[in-house]
C-alpha positions in Angstrom: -24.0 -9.3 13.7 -25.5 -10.5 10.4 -26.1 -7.5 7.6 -28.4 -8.0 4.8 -27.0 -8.8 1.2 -25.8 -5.6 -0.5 -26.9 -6.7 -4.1 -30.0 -8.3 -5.7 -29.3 -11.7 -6.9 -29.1 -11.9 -10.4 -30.7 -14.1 -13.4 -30.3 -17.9 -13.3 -27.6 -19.8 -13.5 -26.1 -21.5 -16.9 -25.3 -25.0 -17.0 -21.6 -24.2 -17.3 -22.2 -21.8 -14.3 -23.9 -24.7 -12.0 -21.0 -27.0 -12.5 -18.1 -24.1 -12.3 -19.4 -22.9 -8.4 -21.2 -26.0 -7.6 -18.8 -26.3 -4.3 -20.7 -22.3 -3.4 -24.2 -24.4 -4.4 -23.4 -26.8 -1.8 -23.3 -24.2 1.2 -26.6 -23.5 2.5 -25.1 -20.3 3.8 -24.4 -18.6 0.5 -25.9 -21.3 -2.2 -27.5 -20.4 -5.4 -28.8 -17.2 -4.7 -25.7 -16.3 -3.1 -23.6 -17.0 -6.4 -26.2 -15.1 -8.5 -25.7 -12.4 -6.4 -21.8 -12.8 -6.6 -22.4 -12.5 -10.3 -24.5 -9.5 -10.6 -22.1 -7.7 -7.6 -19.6 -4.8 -8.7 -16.4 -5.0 -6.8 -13.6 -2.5 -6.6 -10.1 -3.5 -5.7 -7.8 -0.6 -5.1 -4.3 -2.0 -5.6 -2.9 -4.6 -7.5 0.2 -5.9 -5.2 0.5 -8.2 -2.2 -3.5 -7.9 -1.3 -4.8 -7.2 -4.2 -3.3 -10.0 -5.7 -4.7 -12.6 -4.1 -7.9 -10.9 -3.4 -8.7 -10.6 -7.2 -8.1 -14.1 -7.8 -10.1 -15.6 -5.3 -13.0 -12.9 -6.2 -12.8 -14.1 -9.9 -13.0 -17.6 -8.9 -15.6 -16.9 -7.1 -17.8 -15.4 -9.7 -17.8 -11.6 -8.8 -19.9 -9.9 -11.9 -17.5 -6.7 -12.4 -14.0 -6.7 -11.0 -12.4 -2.7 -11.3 -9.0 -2.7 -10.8 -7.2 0.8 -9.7 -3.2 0.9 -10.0 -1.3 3.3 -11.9 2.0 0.8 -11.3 4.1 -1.3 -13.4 5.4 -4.6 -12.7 8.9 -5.1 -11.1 10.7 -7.8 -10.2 10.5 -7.5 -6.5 7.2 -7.6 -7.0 7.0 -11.6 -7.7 7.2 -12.7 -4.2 4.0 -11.9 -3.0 2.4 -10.2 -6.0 0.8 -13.5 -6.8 -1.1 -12.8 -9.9 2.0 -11.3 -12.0 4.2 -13.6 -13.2 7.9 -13.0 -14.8 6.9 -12.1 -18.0 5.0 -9.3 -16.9 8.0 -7.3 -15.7 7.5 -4.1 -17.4 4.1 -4.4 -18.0 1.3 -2.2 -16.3 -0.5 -3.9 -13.5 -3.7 -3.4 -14.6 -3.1 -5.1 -17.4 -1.3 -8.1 -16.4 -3.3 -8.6 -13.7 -6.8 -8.3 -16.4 -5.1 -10.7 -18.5 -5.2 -13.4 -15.5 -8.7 -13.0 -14.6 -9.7 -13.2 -17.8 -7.8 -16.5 -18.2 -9.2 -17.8 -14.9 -12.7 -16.7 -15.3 -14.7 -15.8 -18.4 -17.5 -14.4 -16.8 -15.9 -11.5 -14.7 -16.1 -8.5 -16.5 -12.8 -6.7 -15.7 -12.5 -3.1 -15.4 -9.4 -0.9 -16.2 -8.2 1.9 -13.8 -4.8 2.4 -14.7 -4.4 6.1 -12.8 -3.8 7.0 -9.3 -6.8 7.4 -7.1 -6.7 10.9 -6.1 -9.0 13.7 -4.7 -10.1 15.0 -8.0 -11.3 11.4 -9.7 -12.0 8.8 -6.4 -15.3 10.0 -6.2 -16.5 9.4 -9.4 -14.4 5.9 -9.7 -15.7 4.6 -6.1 -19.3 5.2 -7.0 -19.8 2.6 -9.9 -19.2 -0.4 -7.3 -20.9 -1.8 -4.7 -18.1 -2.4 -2.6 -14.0 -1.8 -2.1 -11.8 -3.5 -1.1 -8.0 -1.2 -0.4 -4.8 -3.0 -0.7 -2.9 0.0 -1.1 0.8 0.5 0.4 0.6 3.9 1.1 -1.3 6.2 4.0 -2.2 8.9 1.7 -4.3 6.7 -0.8 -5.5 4.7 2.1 -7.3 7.6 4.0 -8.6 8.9 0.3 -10.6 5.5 -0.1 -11.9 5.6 3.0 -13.0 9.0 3.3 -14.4 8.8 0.1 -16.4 5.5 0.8 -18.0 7.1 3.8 -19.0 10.2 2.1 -20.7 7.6 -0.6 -21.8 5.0 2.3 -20.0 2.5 -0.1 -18.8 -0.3 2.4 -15.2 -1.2 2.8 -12.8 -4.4 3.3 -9.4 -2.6 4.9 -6.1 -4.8 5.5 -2.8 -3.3 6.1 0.4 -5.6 6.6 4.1 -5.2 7.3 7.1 -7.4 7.9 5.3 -10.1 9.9 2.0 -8.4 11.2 -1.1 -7.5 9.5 -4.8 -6.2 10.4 -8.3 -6.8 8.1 -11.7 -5.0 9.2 -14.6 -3.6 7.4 -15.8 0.3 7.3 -18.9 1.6 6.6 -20.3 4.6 7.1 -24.3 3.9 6.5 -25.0 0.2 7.2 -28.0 -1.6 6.7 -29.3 -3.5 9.3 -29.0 -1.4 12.4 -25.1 -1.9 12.8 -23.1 1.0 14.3 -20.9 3.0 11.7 -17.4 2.6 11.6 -14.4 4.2 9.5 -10.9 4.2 9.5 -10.5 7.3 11.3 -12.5 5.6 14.3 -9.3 3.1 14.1 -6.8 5.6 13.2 -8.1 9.2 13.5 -5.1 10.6 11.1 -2.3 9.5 9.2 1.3 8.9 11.1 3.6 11.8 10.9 5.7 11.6 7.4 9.0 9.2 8.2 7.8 7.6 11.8 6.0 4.3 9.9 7.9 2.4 7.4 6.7 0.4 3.8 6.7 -2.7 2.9 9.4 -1.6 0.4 12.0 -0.5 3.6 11.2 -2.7 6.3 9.9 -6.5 4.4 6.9 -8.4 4.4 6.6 -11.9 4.0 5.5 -12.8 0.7 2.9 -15.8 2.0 1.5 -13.4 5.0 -0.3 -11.5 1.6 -1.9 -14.2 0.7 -3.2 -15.2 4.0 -4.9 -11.5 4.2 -5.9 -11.0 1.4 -7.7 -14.2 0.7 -9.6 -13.0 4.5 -10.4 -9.8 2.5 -12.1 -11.8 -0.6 -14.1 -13.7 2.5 -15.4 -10.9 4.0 -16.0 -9.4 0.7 -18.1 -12.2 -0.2 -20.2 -12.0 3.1 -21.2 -9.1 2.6 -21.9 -8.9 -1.1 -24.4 -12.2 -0.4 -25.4 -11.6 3.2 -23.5 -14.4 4.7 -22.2 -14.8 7.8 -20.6 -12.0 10.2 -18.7 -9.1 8.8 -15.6 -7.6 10.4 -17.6 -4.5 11.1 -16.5 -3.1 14.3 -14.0 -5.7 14.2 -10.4 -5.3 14.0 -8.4 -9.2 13.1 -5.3 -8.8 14.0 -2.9 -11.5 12.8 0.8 -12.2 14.4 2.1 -14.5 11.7 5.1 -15.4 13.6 3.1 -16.7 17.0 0.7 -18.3 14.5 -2.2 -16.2 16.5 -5.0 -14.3 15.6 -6.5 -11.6 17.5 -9.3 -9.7 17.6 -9.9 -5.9 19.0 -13.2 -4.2 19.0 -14.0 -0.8 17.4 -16.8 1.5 18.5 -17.6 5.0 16.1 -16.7 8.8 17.3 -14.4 9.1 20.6 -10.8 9.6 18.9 -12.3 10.4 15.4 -10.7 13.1 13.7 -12.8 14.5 11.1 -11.5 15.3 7.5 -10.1 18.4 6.8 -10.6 20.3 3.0 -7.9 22.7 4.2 -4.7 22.4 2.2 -1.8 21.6 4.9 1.2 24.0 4.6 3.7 23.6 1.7 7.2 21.9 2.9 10.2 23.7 2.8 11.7 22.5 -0.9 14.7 20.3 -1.0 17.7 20.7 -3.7 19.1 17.5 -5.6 21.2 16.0 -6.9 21.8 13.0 -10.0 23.3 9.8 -9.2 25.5 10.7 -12.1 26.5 14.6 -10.3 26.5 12.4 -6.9 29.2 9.8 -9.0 31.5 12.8 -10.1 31.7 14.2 -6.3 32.6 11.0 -4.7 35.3 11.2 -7.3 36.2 14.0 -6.6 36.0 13.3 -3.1 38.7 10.7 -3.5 41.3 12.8 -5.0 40.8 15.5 -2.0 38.9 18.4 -4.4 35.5 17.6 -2.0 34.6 17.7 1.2 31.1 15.4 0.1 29.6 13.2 3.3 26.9 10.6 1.9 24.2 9.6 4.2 22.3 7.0 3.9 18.9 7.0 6.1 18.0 3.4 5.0 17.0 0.4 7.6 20.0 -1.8 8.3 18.4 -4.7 6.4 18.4 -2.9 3.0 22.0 -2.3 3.7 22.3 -6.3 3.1 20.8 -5.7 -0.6 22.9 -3.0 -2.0 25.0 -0.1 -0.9 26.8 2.7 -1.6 30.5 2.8 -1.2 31.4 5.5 1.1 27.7 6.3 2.7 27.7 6.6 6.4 24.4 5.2 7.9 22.3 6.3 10.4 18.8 5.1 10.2 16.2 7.6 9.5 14.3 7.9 12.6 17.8 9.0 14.5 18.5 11.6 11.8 14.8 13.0 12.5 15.0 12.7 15.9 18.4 14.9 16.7 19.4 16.4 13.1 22.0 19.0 14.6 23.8 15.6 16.8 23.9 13.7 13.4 25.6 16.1 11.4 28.3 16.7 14.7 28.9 13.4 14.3 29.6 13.4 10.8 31.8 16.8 10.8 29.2 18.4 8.8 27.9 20.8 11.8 27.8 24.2 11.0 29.1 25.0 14.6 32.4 22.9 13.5 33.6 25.7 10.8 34.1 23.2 8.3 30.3 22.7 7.3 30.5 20.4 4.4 27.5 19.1 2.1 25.4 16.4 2.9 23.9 14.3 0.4 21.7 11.8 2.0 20.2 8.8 0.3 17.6 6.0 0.6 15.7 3.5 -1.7 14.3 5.9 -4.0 14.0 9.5 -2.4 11.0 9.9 -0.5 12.6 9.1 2.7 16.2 11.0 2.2 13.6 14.0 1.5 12.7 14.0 5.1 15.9 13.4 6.3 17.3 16.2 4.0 15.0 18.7 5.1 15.6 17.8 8.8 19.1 18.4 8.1 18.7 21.9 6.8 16.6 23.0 9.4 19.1 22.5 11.5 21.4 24.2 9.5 23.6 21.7 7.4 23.8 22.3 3.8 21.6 18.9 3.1 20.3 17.3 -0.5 19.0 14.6 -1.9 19.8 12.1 -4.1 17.1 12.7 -6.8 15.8 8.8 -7.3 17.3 7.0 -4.3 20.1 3.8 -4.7 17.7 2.7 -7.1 18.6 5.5 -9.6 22.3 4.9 -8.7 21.9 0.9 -9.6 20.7 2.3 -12.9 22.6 5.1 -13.9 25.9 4.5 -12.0 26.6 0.8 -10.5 25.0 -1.6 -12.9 25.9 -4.9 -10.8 23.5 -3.9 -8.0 20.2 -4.8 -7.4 17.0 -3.1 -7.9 14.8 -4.0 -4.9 
């Protein structure tokens, strides 16, 4: 269904502004009031990567008044991809910045706002409440159920994509809309995150690079419909895209049923993990070689990864098989308590956060288990210099 426009249209056009959106003038569906809306709307885009990239270009070009920007990230290398609105000589260079320093190029009269922290609990609130809309194109679940809880508590609306590998999804939450339209939120979709280590990023399992444009140009779209009234939203719509079978799909959502309401309640402290350098890991493996260690080296990665860089020596077995039998894995690599000759494990992924889990796992099933503080990623810096940072 149709929803009302969520801003007031704003003063006249310019000259300069009549000829720059003339082809927006030209669709009786938005038209000029449309565009003066566009230009007095306030637009929040939470991420800077794959969808916000190519979100914040296209809402630029169009004319959005006030573009906020939230990323507390730096630009790397393997960002370039799909990261379309960095370019190589940003490497190094916050996101927020690089990617204000395009808009401004591409579009004078988008006031561009500067959020270089990460949204969390204590500031989203007061951040979220100086737009009129959001759109998330964060990477992690976390973050992702933070903007949307803290859009419904405000009754801010939201444009939602997520993507991975091949595959993506776009809708649109809301928790108060106008116009008589059911209220939906991402926990209607997906009532809580996934357990820790059972879904992986776009950083361990891919994502093709022209997939992000693809969604998040359909996020600027719907962010535009709304903003001027246009069209029909995504609300209570889930597009799902198979980029692969060239098909889209569509799946409705209703409110309540499997919602899991938010929880204040601080969730129990994990059991800590010890660690250890790339550099301390280096002088092990040495020692390893001349028979003074006993060291086994896990790595918990995808095979794919395996195909950018590796560690000599490391024994893989994905992460989902560690988590799934711990006390099997560590039989199999001689490291079982049971076997008298418990040896340390030292397990390793891209840059920690996984090997953490794995670790932990490991421990509770009583191997002596660390982690390689910083993943491959802090061995290709401080070790092997000829490997690749992905």
């Amino acid at each position: 269904m149709s929803l009302p426009a969520l801003v007031e249209s704003g003063p006249p056009l310019r000259r300069d502004q009549v000829e720059r959106y003339s082809r927006h003038l030209l669709l009786d569906a938005l038209g000029e009031v449309g565009q003066r809306r566009l230009l007095a709307a306030r637009v929040l885009v939470v991420g800077a990567g794959g969808l916000g990239s190519p979100a914040l270009l296209y809402l630029a070009a169009a004319g959005v008044g006030r573009l906020g920007i939230v990323d507390d990230d730096d630009v790397d290398a393997s960002n370039l991809q799909r990261q379309v609105i960095h370019g190589a000589a940003d490497v190094g260079r916050a996101k927020v910045d690089s990617a204000a320093d395009r808009l401004a190029a591409l579009n004078p009269d988008v006031e561009v706002v500067r959020h270089r922290v990460r949204l969390a609990a204590g500031n989203a609130a007061a951040i979220v409440a100086g737009y009129d809309l959001v759109l998330d194109g964060t990477d992690n679940f976390a973050t992702r159920y933070l903007v949307d809880d803290t859009c419904a508590a405000l009754g801010v609306p939201l444009v939602w994509g997520s993507i991975l590998r091949f595959d993506a999804q776009v809708s649109v939450f809301w928790s108060r809309p106008s116009g008589g339209a059911a209220p939906v939120t991402l926990r209607d979709l997906f009532p809580a995150p996934p357990p820790p280590g059972t879904t992986p990023s776009c950083a361990q399992a891919g994502v093709l690079g022209a997939l992000c444009g693809q969604v998040g140009a359909l996020m600027a779209t719907e962010a535009v419909k709304l903003l001027t009234g246009t069209g029909e939203p995504l609300l209570g719509r889930v597009a799902v895209l198979d980029a692969l079978a060239a098909r889209w799909s569509e799946v409705p959502l209703r409110p309540g049923g499997r919602r899991r309401e938010r929880t204040d309640e601080a969730p129990a402290e994990p059991a800590a993990v010890p660690t250890l350098s790339a550099t301390a890991l280096a002088a092990r493996l040495a020692a390893r070689e001349r028979g003074a260690d006993a060291v086994v080296l896990l790595d918990v990665r995808e095979a794919a990864e395996r195909t950018i860089a590796v560690i000599p020596g490391a024994v893989h077995v994905p992460l989902a098989a560690v988590l799934a039998d711990p006390a099997g894995v560590a039989r199999e690599l001689d490291a079982a308590p049971d076997n008298g000759t418990a040896a340390d494990v030292v397990v390793h992924c891209r840059s920690g956060e996984r090997s953490t889990l794995a670790a932990r796992a490991l421990a509770a099933a009583g191997v002596p288990a660390l982690s390689l503080s910083g993943g491959i990623l802090a061995w290709a810096r401080d070790v092997d210099l000829s490997l690749p940072i992905y």
